[in-house]
C-alpha positions as CSV (number, residue, x, y, z in Angstrom):
1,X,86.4,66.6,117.1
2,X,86.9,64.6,114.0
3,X,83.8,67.1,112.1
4,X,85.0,70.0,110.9
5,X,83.1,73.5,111.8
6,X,81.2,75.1,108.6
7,X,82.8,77.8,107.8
8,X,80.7,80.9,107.7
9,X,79.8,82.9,104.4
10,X,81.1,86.3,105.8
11,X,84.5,84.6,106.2
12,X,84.4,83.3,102.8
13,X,83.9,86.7,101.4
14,X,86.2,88.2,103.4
15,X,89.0,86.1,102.5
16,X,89.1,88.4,98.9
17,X,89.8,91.1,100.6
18,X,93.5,89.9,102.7
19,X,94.4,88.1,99.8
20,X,94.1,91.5,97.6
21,X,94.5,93.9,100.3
22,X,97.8,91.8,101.7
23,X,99.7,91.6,98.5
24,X,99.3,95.4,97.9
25,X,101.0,96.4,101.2
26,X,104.6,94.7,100.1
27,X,104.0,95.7,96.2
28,X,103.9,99.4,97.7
29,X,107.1,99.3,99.3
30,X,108.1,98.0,96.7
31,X,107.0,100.1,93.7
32,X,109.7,102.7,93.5
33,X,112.1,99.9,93.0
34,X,110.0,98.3,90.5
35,X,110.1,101.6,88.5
36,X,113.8,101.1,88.3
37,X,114.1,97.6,87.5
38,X,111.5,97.8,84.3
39,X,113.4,100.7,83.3
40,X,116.8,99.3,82.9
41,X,115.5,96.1,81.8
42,X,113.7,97.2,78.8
43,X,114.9,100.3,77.7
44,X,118.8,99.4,78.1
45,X,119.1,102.1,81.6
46,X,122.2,100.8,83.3
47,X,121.1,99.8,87.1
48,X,123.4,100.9,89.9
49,X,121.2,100.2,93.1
50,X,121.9,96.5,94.1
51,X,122.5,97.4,97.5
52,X,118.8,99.2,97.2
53,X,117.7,96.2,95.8
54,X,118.6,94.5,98.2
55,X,117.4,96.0,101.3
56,X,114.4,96.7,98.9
57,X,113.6,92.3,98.8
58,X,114.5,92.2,102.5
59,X,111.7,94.6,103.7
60,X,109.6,93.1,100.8
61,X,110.2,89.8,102.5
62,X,109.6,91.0,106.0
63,X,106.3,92.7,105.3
64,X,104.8,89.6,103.7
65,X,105.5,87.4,106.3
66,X,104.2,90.1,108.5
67,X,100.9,91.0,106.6
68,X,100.5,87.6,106.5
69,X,100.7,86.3,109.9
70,X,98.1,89.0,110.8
71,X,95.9,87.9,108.2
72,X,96.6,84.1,109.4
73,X,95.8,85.5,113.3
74,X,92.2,87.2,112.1
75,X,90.9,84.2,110.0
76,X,91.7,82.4,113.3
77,X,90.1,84.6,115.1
78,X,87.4,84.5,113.3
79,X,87.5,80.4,113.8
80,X,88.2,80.4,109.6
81,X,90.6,77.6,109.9
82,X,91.4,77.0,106.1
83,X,94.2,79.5,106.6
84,X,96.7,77.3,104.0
85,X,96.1,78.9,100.7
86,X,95.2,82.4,102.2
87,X,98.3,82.7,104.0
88,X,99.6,81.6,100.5
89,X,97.7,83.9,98.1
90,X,97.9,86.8,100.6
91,X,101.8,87.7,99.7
92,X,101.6,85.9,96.5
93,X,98.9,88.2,95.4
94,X,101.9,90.7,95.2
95,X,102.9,88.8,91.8
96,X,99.3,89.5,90.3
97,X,100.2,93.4,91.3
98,X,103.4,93.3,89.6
99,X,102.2,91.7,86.4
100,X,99.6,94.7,86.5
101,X,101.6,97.8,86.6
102,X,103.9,96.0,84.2
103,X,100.6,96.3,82.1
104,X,100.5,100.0,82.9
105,X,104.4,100.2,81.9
106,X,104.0,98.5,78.5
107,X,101.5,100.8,77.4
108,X,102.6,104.4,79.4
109,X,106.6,104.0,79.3
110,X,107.3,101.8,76.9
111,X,107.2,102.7,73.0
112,X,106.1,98.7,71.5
113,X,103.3,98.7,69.1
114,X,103.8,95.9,67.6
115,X,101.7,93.0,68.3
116,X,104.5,90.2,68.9
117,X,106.6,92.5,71.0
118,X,103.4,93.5,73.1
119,X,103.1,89.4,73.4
120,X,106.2,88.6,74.0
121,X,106.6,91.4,76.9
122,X,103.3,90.5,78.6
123,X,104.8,86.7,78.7
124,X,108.0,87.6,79.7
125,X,106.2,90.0,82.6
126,X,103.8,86.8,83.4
127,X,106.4,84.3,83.8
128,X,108.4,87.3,86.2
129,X,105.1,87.3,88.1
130,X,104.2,84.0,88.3
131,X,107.8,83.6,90.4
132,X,107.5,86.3,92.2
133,X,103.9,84.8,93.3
134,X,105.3,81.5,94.1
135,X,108.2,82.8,96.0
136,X,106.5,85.7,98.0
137,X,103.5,83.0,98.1
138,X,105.8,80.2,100.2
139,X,107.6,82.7,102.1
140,X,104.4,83.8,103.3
141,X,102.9,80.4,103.8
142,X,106.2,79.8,106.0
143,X,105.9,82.0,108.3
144,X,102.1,81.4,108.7
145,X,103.0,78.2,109.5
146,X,105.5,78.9,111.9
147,X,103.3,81.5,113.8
148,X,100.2,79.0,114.1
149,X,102.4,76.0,115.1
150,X,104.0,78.4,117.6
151,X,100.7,79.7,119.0
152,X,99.3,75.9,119.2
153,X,102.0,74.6,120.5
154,X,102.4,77.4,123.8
155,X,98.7,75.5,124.9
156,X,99.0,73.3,127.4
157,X,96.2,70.2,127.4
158,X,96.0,68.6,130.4
């Protein structure tokens, strides 16, 4: 049918909660790293762990695409089929997290008080965030895309 279905108010609320609750599942597994990484970058800590860091934005990537292709599967489930900027926002949301506890870091780890450096850190932090949003973001839109163009394409219309 050329008319699209009205999507339903409950699904519209409930969209909120994957794209917040699925970008704190790969900012977890992430966090410890994240600790590190702040640390060497701002206070001058030398940073030994690329291998870790590695195998740190593999599982990263892996569990967006994952959380994210479950999320995809329940809003079409639920017959929500705007799924495009969910699946997005979902593992992008783990930028918004980031830029967050590098909040927390400015004012628990880090000893700035002046009001430029504070600025300049919390710009620096955003523009770190708004990539990591845009890259987590397409990965996970990818492999949304993938999984419902694979699931649509297994039915067979006679």
């Amino acid at each position: 049918s050329s008319i699209p279905r009205i999507v339903s108010e409950k699904s519209v609320n409930k969209r909120c909660l994957y794209v917040f609750g699925g970008g704190l599942v790969p900012f977890t597994a992430a966090f410890v790293e994240v600790v590190y990484i702040l640390g060497s970058f701002w206070n001058g800590e030398p940073f030994h762990y690329f291998g870790y860091l590695t195998a740190i934005l593999f599982v990263v990537a892996v569990i967006c695409a994952e959380v994210t292709v479950v999320v995809t599967y329940s809003m079409l489930s639920e017959e929500d089929y705007e799924w495009w900027w969910v699946s997005f926002m979902t593992s992008g949301s783990c930028g918004f997290y980031f830029f967050l506890y590098s909040i927390v870091y400015l004012f628990a780890a880090l000893e700035i008080r002046q009001l430029l450096s504070m600025a300049l850190y919390c710009i620096y932090m955003m523009g770190l965030s708004v990539v990591l949003c845009v890259a987590l973001g397409t990965l996970g839109f990818l492999a949304s895309a993938h999984f419902v163009r694979t699931i649509y394409g297994a039915i067979k219309a006679d």
